[in-house]
Structure formats: structure tokens, C-alpha cells
N, C-alpha and C positions, 0 to 999 in steps of 0.2 A: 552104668550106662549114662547117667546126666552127668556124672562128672569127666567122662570122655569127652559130651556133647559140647558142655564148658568149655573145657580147653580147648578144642576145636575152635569154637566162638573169640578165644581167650589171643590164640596163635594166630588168625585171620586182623582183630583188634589191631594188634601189635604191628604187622604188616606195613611195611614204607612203599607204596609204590613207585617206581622209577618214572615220572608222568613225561611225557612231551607232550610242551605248550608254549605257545609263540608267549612272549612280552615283550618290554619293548628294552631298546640298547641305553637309557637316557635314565639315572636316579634312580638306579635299584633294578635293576637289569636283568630279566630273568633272560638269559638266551639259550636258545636250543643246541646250543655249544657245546651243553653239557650232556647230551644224550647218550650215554654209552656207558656200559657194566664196567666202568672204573672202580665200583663200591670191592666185590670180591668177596672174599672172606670177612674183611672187614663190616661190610653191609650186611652178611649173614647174622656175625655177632651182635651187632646193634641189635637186630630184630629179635633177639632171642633175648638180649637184657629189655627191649620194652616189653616182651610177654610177663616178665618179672615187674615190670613196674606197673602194669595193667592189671594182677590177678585180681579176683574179684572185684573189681568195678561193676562188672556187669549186676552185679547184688545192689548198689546202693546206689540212686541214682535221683535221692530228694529236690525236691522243689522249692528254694526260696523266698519266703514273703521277702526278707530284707538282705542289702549286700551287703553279704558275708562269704569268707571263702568256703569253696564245699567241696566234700570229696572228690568230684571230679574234675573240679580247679587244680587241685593237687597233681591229678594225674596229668594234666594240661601242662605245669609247671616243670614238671620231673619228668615228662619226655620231651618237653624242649628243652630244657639242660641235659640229658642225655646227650640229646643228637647233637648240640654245640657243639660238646667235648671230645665226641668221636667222629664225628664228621664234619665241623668246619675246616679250614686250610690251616688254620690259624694254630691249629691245637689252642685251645686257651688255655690257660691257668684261673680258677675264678678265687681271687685271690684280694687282699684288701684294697689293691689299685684298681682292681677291674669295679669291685663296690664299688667306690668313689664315682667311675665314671657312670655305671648305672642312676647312681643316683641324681647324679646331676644331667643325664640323658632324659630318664621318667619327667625331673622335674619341669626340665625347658618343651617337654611335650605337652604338656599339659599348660603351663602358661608362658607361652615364650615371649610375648610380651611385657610380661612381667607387669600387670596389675591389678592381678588376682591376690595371689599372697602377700603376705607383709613377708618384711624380712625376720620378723620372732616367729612368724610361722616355720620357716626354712633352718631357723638357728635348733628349733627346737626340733626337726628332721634328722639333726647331724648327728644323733646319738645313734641314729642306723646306718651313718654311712658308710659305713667300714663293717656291718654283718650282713650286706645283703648277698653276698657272696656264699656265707654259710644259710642264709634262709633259700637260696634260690636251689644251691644243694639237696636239702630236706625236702623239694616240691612247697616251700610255704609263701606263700604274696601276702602274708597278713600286711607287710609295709605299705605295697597299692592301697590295699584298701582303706589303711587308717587314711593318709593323703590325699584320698577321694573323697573320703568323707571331709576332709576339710577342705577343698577345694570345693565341694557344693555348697559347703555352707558360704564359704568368701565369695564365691560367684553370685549366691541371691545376694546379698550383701552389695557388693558391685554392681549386679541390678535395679535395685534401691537407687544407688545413686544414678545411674545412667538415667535412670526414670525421671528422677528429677530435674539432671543437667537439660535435660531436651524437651522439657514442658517450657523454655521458654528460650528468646531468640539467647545469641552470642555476640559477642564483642567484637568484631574484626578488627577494630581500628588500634587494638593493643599491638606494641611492636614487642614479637617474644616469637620462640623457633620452639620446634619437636624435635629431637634426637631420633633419626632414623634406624640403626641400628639397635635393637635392645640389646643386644651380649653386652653393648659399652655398659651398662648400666647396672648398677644393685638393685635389691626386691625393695620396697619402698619402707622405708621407716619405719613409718608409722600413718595413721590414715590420713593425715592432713597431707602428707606424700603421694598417697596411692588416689586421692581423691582429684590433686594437681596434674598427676599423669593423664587418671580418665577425661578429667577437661582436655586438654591438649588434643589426646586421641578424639575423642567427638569431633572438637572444633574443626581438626586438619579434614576428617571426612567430609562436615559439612561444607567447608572452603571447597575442598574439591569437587562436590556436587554442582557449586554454582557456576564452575566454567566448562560444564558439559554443554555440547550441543545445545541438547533442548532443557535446560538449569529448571530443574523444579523451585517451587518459591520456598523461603524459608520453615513452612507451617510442613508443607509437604516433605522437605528433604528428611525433618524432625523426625517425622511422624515415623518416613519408612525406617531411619536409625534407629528406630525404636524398638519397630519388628523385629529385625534387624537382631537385635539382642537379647530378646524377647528366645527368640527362636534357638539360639545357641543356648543360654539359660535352659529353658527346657530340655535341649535334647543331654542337655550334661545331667541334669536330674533325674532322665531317663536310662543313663550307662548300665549296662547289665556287667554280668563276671566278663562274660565274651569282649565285648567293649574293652573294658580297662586289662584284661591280661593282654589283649593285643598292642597296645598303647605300651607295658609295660614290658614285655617281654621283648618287642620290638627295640625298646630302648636299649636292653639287654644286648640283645645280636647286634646293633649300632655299635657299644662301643668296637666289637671286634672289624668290622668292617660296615663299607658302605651298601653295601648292595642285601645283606642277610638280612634277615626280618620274619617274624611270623603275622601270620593271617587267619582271623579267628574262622570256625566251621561259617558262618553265617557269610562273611564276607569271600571267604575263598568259594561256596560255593555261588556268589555271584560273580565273580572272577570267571571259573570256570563256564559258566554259561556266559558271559560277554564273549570269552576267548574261543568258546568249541562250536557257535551260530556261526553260521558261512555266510549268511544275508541278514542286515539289520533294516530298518527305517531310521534312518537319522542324519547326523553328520560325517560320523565316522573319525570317530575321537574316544580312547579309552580314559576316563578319569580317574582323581585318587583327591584323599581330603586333605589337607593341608592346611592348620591355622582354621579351622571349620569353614574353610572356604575350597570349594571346587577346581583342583586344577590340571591341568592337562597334562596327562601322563605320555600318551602316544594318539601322534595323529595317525590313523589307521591308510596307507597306500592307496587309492583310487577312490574317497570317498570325497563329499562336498568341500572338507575342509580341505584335504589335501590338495585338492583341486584348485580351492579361490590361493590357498600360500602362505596365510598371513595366521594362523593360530599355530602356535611353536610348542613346546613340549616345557613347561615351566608358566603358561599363562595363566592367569586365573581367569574362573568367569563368576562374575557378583551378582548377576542380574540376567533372567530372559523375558526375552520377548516374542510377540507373535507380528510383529509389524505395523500395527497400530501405535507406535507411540510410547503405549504402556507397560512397564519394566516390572518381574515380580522380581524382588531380592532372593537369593538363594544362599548368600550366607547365611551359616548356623544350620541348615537346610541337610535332613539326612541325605547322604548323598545319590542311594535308590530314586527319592524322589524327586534330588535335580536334577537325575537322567531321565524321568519320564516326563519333565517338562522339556528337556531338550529336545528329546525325541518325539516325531510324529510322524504321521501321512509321509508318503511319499508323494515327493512337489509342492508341499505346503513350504511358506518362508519361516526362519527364524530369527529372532535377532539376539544376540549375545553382549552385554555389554566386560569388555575384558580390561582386565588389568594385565597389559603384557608382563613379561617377565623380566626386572629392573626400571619399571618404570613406575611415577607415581600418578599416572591421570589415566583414566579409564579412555576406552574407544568402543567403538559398537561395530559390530560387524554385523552383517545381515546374510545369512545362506540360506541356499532350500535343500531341503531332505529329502535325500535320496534312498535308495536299497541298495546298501552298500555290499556287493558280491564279491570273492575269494577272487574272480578274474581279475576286478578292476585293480588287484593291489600284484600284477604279473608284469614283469618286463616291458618295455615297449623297444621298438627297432627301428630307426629311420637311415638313408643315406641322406648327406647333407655335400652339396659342391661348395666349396671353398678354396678360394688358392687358384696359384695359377702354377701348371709345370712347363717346364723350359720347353714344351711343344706347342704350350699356348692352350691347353685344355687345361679345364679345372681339375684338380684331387677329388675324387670320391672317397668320405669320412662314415666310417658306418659306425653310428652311433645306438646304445645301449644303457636304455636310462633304466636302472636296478633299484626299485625301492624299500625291497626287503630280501634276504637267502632265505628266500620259502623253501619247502617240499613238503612232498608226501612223508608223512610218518610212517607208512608201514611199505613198502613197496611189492608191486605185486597184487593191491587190492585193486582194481580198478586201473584207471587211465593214471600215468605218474604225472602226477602236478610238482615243477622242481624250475626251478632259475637256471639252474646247470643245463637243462632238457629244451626251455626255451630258448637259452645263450646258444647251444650248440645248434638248433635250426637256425635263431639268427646266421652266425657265422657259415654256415655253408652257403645258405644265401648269397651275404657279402664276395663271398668267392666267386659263385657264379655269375656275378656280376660285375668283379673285378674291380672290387673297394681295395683303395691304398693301406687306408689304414683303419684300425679299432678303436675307439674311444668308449670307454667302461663307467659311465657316472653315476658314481657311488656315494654324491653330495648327501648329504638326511637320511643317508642307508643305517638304521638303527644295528644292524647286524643279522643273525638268525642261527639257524643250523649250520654245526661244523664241519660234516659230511658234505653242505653247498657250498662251503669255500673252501674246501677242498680240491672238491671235482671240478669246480668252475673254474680255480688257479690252474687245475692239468688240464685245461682243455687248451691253455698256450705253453706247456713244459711236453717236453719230451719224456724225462719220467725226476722224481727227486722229493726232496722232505719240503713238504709247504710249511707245514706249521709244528712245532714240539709243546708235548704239552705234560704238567708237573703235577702229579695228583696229592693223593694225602699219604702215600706210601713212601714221597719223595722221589723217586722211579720217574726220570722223562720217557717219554713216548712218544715217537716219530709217526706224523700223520704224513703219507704218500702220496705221489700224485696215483689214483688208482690205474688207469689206464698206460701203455706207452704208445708214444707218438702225439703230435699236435693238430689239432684241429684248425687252429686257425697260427698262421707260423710269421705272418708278416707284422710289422710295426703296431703297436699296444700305446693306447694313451690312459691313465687314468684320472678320474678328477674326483678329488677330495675334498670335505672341509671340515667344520669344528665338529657335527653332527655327525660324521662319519665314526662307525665304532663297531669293536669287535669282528663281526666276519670280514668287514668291510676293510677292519684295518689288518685284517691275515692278507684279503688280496692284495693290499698295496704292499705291505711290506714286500711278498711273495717277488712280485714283481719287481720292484725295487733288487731284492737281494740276489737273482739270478740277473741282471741286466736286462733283461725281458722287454721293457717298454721305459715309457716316462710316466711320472706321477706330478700332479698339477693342482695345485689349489693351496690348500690352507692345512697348519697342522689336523691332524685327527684327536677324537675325543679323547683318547688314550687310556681305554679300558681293557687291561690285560690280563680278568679273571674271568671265571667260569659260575655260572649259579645253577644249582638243581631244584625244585622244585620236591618237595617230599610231602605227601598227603598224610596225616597221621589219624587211625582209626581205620572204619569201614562204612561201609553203607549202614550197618545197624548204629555205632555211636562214631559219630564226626567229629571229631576235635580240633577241626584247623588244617594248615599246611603251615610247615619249613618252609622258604627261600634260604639257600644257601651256596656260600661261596666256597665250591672244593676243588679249583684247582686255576693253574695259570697257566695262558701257555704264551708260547713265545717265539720269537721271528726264525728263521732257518738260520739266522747270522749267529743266534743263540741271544740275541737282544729282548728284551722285553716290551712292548709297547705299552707297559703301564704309566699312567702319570704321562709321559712325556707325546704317547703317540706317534705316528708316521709325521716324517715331515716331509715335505712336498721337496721335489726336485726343481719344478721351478713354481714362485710364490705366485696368488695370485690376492687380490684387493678385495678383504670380507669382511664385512660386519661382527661375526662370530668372532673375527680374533681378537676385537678389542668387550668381549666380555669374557664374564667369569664362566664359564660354561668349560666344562672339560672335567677327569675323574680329578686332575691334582686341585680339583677345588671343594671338592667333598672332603667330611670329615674323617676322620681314620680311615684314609688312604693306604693301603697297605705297599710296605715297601718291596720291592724283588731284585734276586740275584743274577744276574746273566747264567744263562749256563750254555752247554760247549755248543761251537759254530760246527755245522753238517757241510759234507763236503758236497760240492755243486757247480753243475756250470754255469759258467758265464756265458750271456748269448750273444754279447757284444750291440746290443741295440741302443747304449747309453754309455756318453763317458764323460771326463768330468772336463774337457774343451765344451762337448755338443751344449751342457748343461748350460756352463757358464756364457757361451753366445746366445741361447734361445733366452735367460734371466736381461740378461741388458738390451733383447730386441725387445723384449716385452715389457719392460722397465720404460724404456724409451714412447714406445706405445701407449701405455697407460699415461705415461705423461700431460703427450700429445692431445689424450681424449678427453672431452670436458664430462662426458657421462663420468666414467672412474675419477677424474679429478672431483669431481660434486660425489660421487661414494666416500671416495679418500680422504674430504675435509668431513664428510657423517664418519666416518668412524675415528677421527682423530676426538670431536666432537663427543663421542660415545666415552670416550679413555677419558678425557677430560671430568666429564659428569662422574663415570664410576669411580674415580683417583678421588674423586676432591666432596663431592654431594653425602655430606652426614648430617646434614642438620635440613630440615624445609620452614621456612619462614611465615607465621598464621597471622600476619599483617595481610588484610587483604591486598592493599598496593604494593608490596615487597615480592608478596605469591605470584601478583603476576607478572612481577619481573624477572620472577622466578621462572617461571614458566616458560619465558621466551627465552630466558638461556639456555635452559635445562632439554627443554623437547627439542626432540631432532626436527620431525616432522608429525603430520598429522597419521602419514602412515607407519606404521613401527619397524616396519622395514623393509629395503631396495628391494625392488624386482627381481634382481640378482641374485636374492635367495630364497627366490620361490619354486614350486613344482607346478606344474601346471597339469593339467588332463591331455595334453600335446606331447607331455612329456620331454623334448629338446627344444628349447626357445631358442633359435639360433640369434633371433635380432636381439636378445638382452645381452647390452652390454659386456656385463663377464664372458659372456660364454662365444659373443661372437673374437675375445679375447683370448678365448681358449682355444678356440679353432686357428685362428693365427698362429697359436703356438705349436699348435700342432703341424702345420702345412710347414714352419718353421724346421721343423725336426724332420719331415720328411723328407725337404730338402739338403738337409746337414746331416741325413742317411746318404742321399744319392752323390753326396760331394767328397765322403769319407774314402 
């Protein structure tokens, strides 16, 4: 009887469940793309070899005084290499090259700065780099561990001295630079090495303290650098198993691609309560740690931030405040509790001090906190008059600013919450009203479910394949438009940019390859894989979640949009395109094959005459306009800084002439690539540019 009840217990353990859960499209990407019984037989069998690598756990389940790995480490271990191997896209091989790059993945996580270890620390590491492949097989991380152990001890170590550098002022008046890029660099010699680097590092932070706004004085900048380290010290002396197997394992699933990763019990179930709360207090910004600094994972659709425009998905935040002045640091800071100093009251202010993403000088923003509800992240729908038609009335433009492919996950409980549900009231609307044309702004649409850009593509096809998609059986699979007939059948605009990804860049493709409409903006992110989310354990023992990448899918042309993304039919002037932001800038990028083009029509709404007239009206335009002309010298400006900017100079007079070449502006970025709580800013420059181009094309419909 108990050893029924066992294996009962034992089979439930083992258990993968198929979760849907929004995240976001941006650096690790979970999307609801991947919703759907693709596993099969194959999913069954997994679940049957981890009741095999689970048996008796449930027996031994000790407690710790000191880290060491423990039986249930083991089990942690050997069911995420399990699930690599039979359910990444990748198939891996874990093989003496794949070691190498684990190990050189754990190491840069742990100090990517590199002035933590020496380099006889790292020399004498390499006698495992080439077994971790067979330790990771056995369920064993004894490697982690030793490496943590030595990385706590060179951390107090490093503390000592930091302690020291900062009990008294620095030298500005030395002319000497920091190397901004650590990859360019090796682990440091020796100490007289590694103790040159932590000068540098200090000094450049407190340089940069003193042309903040409000420059705390020397004694002061000191003191918080202090904490500052203080804080990260401790919390690394605090790593439990959970901690370091996530760190580690993580590094693991890295080399195979970018978006895979595990998430220890403790963190995924903060995860899952950030993701599964409908209404928060706060900003509405999902975070993730990085370098033990806070940084913005996804800005959440309808909350404070989304709202004010200016926090991006890559920013850091070092510092909050409550509006008074006073800044508490939050690097090194567990990151629980630098969401609950972000978070507060609803209508209370906060102030953020951020380090945007590629820059080196902090800014402060200041918002108030809201209750951020599931509404506010819903479509919005305006008509906009633009243009003039050869009667002399304006074009009516029905505009559709989409900032996520939401839906219901189960349909059928309740009222359907769906983008595809609101698009198509919008669109009958527009009819009744006898709007010319569609505009679909898909700008910072991180992506979502695959089912909503599905439906939402058939709601302007008559019927046909939107999207194919490649699983782990290697089998494509043609996703349909579900419905036949069009909803909305007249003129389609889409607008795009660097942020656009995944569902976002199904519909433009979609569009694009049946001739459907025109597509307008800026390449897209160009994320062309699929992640599932896999929870391992149960309610009785938690072990984490999977992230994983198991499938790609690809354009009806049979094109992939990985790496390269949609490109715009006709270009428009962004900031995004002169940064590094996009999948082909992540590391192990994985590569894909075209496979076969679906046959389809053509709707004739686009050709390549109409193209190339509306590119040189619009060309000509932005010329003409001094807004886009002052965007078009910020972004040539931006290429310049990213091409050339490796070195920053700790001369206090050189910094700050540093500084005036280097910064665009006070604000980190144009209007132009903001969202607003209006949702269509018709008077921002781009967009009243995009509406020309449109009224453009409707006219070079009516002249065809």
C-alpha cells in the first residue's frame, strides 16, 4: 500500500506541466507561441525517464549547515540535463566543446567584470574544462561549488580592498582611461593587476556621481560606494544551492541558445506570482538581475512606465527614491527587495535613478504608482483625419495601437479577453464608419500568443497558411487562417520597429507575403524561435522551471525571420536601428534553414512601383523636416558613440568632454519612440510621417 502511494507521489514529481504564461519578447523570451501539445509521445517519454531520475528523493531530503551539493541538488541537476537533451530544438550533444563553453559561460556569470579572480585562479579551473559535460551527465555540480567557494573567498578579499580605496578621496587630475568592454580583457595577473583594475572601477563610478543633477560631495558619493559593495559581498556569501545551480545551469542552457535557462523553485515561484496578479501597485515593469544590478526585463502595457515612454527593456535601475532628494542604492540588493522599494501606494511618487541601456551616465526619472490592471495593457482604437482626397475631404485612418497578443488562456471560462476579439470590434466599427484605411502599430509589441497572430492575421485573409512552424520531430506544421472570409478587406498599414518581435513579426511578415497591405518602420527584432516554460516537480517538492527553446517557426514564404527579422517596405528614421538591440546580437544565436514556400494569394495591395514612389515621397519629406533631420543627426550620433566608444577617460577635464561628445541628450530617447497612455500621438513627428505615407499609398491604390 505505501509503496503504491510512493509511486503515486513519485509519477505526479516527475510531472512537466505544459504552463501558459505571458513574458516578455526581449532577452530570453518566453512567448505564449509556444502553447500547444507539440511534445507528444516524445513529452510522455521524458516524463516517464524523470520518474526514473526522481525515485526515492522523496526519502532523503537533509538540511545543510554548509554548501555542499546534496541529494537533491543531484536530482535538480539530472533533470535539467535530461530535459536539454530531449527537448531542446537544438538536440545537443554534451560533449567536450559544449564543456568549454559552460565553463567559460558559469565563469563570465559570476565575474564578468573580471576582478574577482586572478587569472591562476581560472588557469587552475581548466583541469575541468573539458569534464563538465561528463559531471553535468551524472547529476554532479561538485565544479559550482568548488568555484563558489573560491569566489567568496576573492570577493571578501576584493572587499578589503574596496574598503580601503574609498576611506579616502581620489585623484581626478591623473590622465588614464577604463576599458569599457571587459571580454577585451584577461583575469588579472596577479594582485597588483586586479587591485589596478578595482581603482579604475571605483574611481570611473565616483567621476560619474559628480555630474549628476544633484552630485553628492566626495565623503558622500564614498560612503554610498561603499554600501554599495558592502551589499553585493554579502549577498554572495549568502548563495544557497538554489542560487548557484541557477547561475550554473543557466550558463549551461546559454551555450545552446539564447533564450533557454533555468529558474530555481524560489525564483520561478516569484515569477509566477509577478505574472499570474491581474492588478499590481507600482510601475509596471517586470525585473531580472544582471551584474547584481536591477534591470528591466519588460515594461508591462498600460502601466506608469509604459505610459511616461522612457524606461526600455535593458535599463538598469541603481538607485530609488521617494521624491525627496534621497537615493537608496539597490545594487547588490536581493532583487525581492528592490521591488518592494519600487513598489508602493497607489499615487504615491517614485524616483528611479537609471542607467539607460548603452549609456554611461545615470538619469532619474520620477513616476507615480499606479494599479496596474490586465485592461490597461488592451488595444486601443482611434480614427485619425489625414490627407486630403481628390474631393477635398480628409482620409479617415483607423488606427490600432496593439501592445501585446494577449488572450484568454482557456476560452470559454468567462468573458474572452483576446487582441484578435478587440481588433475585430474595432474593425467593424471602422466600417461603419467608412474608415479608408487600417493602420496596425505593432511598434514595442514584444509578441505573445500564437493563436492571436494567427487569428488576428485572418481577420484581413480570406483563408491561407500565416505562419509554419518546426518542432523537435523536425515535421513543419502549417498554422491557418482559422476562419474564411475577411473582416476587414480594404487597405492594411503596418508599423514596425527594432522592438517589434515574434507574434508581431508573424503579422507583418503575413502581410507582407500575401500582398495584403504595406509594412512601415524599422527592421524587426528578429526572433524566430519558440520557448516553453516547463515547471519541474510538484506542489509537495519544487525544483524550478525549464525555459526552453523547442521550436522555429517561419514566414508562409517558407523564410525564417530569425536574426535578420521583417524588413519594412518602406524605411522610416529610428533610433533602435543604430543600436545593438536585435536576436543577431545575442550570443549563440542559432542558425535556420528556409523551408518550402505555401501556396497563396496575392491580394494585389502592394507592388514594387507603389513601394518605390511612396520610399522617395517619404525620403524627400523627412528631409525637408527639421524634427527628423535633428532625430537623423541623434541617430547617426548614436552609431558613432557605439562604432568607436571603448575606452572612458578618469581625467576629470577629459570626462567631461567626454561627456558632451558622447551624450545625445539629457533625454535617452526621441518622442518618437514613445507609447503613450493616448496611445496614437499623431503630432510626433514619426508618426505624423507615417500617416503621409499612408494617405500616400492610398492615393497610389486609387491611381492604379
Amino acid at each position: 500500500m505505501r509503496v503504491t502511494k510512493n509511486r503515486r507521489n513519485l509519477r505526479r514529481l516527475g510531472n512537466i506541466r505544459e504552463t501558459r504564461i505571458a513574458y516578455t519578447a526581449h532577452n530570453g523570451m518566453l512567448d505564449e507561441l509556444a502553447v500547444e501539445p507539440f511534445f507528444g509521445a516524445r513529452m510522455r517519454s521524458l516524463r516517464l525517464a524523470l520518474v526514473g531520475l526522481l525515485a526515492g528523493f522523496l526519502f532523503v531530503l537533509p538540511v545543510r549547515a554548509q554548501l555542499e551539493p546534496s541529494p537533491k541538488d543531484k536530482v535538480v541537476v539530472e533533470t535539467v540535463v535530461e530535459i536539454l537533451k530531449k527537448a531542446n530544438i537544438t538536440h545537443p550533444e554534451f560533449d567536450d566543446a559544449f564543456s568549454k563553453r559552460v565553463f567559460q559561460n558559469f565563469l563570465s556569470s559570476l565575474d564578468s567584470q573580471k576582478y574577482v579572480f586572478l587569472k591562476s585562479d581560472v588557469e587552475e579551473f581548466r583541469q575541468w574544462e573539458t569534464k563538465l559535460d561528463d559531471e553535468l551527465n551524472a547529476g554532479d555540480a561538485s565544479f559550482a561549488f568548488k568555484v563558489l567557494k573560491r569566489f567568496q573567498t576573492r570577493r571578501s578579499e576584493v572587499q578589503k580592498i574596496v574598503e580601503e580605496m574609498l576611506s579616502k578621496p581620489m585623484d581626478f587630475s591623473a590622465k588614464e582611461s577604463l576599458v569599457l568592454d571587459a571580454k577585451t580583457l584577461d583575469y588579472p595577473k596577479d594582485e597588483a593587476e586586479r587591485l589596478e583594475r578595482l581603482r579604475q572601477t571605483l574611481k570611473f563610478d565616483l567621476l560619474r556621481r559628480k555630474f549628476e543633477p544633484k552630485p553628492p560631495t566626495d565623503e558622500e558619493a564614498r560612503k554610498k560606494l561603499t554600501v554599495r559593495w558592502r551589499d553585493i559581498t554579502r549577498n554572495i556569501s549568502r548563495f544557497d544551492s538554489g542560487d548557484l545551480l541557477e547561475i550554473y545551469l543557466s550558463s549551461a542552457a546559454h551555450t545552446l541558445d539564447p533564450h533557454s535557462d533555468y529558474m530555481n523553485a524560489k525564483n520561478f515561484e516569484d515569477f509566477m506570482t509577478q505574472g499570474m496578479q491581474l492588478n499590481v501597485e507600482g510601475i509596471g515593469a517586470r525585473l531580472r538581475t544582471e551584474d547584481d544590478t536591477p534591470v528591466i526585463e519588460e515594461v508591462v502595457p498600460g502601466g506608469p512606465a509604459f505610459k511616461d515612454g522612457r524606461l526600455k527593456h535593458g535599463d538598469k535601475i541603481i538607485a530609488v527614491g521617494n521624491g525627496d532628494g534621497k537615493f537608496q542604492e539597490i545594487v547588490g540588493m536581493k532583487l525581492q527587495d528592490a521591488v518592494r522599494l519600487i513598489r508602493g501606494p497607489q499615487g504615491t511618487k517614485v524616483e528611479l535613478k537609471i542607467l539607460p541601456a548603452g549609456k554611461t551616465e545615470p538619469v532619474v526619472y520620477a513616476l507615480v504608482r499606479e494599479k496596474v490592471m490586465l485592461k490597461d495593457a488592451q488595444a486601443k482604437a482611434e480614427i485619425i483625419e489625414h490627407g486630403t482626397k481628390a474631393d477635398g475631404t480628409k482620409y479617415k485612418l483607423g488606427v490600432i495601437t496593439a501592445p501585446s497578443f494577449y488572450g484568454s488562456s482557456r476560452r470559454g471560462e468567462g468573458p474572452v479577453v483576446s487582441l484578435t476579439a478587440d481588433v475585430r470590434r474595432f474593425l467593424r466599427d471602422f466600417s461603419e464608419k467608412h474608415v479608408d484605411a487600417v493602420v496596425l502599430d505593432v511598434r514595442g509589441n514584444p509578441g505573445g500568443l500564437l493563436d492571436e497572430a494567427v487569428e488576428l492575421a485572418g481577420l484581413f485573409l480570406d483563408e491561407g497558411t500565416v505562419v509554419q512552424v518546426k518542432g523537435l520531430d523536425g515535421r513543419v506544421r502549417k498554422h491557418n487562417d482559422p476562419e474564411v472570409g475577411q473582416v476587414w478587406e480594404g487597405p492594411v498599414a503596418v508599423l514596425i520597429d527594432r522592438l517589434s518581435a515574434s507574434a508581431s513579426e508573424i503579422l507583418a511578415a503575413c502581410i507582407q507575403d500575401y500582398g495584403r497591405g504595406l509594412v512601415i518602420g524599422d527592421n524587426t527584432f528578429g526572433k524566430g524561435t519558440v520557448q516553453q516554460l516547463l515547471p519541474i516537480g510538484d506542489d509537495n517538492v519544487r525544483l524550478g522551471a525549464m525555459k526552453l527553446t523547442v521550436q522555429f517557426f517561419f514566414r508562409a514564404n517558407g523564410v525564417s525571420t530569425q536574426s535578420e527579422g521583417v524588413a519594412p517596405d518602406i524605411s522610416l528614421p529610428s533610433v533602435w536601428h543604430a543600436t545593438k538591440i536585435g536576436e543577431r546580437y545575442l550570443d549563440n544565436v542559432l542558425k535556420v534553414q528556409p523551408v518550402g514556400d505555401v501556396e497563396r494569394k496575392n491580394y494585389g495591395f502592394v507592388s514594387d512601383a507603389i513601394k518605390k514612389d511612396l520610399q522617395a515621397k517619404s525620403s524627400d519629406r523627412v528631409k525637408a523636416s527639421a524634427d527628423l533631420q535633428k532625430l537623423q543627426r541623434r541617430i547617426e550620433k548614436v552609431k558613432e558613440r557605439i562604432a568607436n566608444v571603448k575606452t572612458v577617460p578618469l581625467n576629470e577635464d577629459e570626462y567631461k568632454e567626454f561627456r558632451k561628445k558622447t551624450d545625445i541628450e539629457d533625454d535617452p530617447e526621441p518622442a518618437e519612440d514613445r507609447k503613450t497612455d493616448r496611445g496614437f500621438d499623431a503630432k510626433d513627428p514619426s508618426n505624423k510621417e507615417a500617416l503621409a505615407i499612408v494617405t500616400d499609398y492610398l492615393n497610389a491604390l486609387k491611381s492604379k
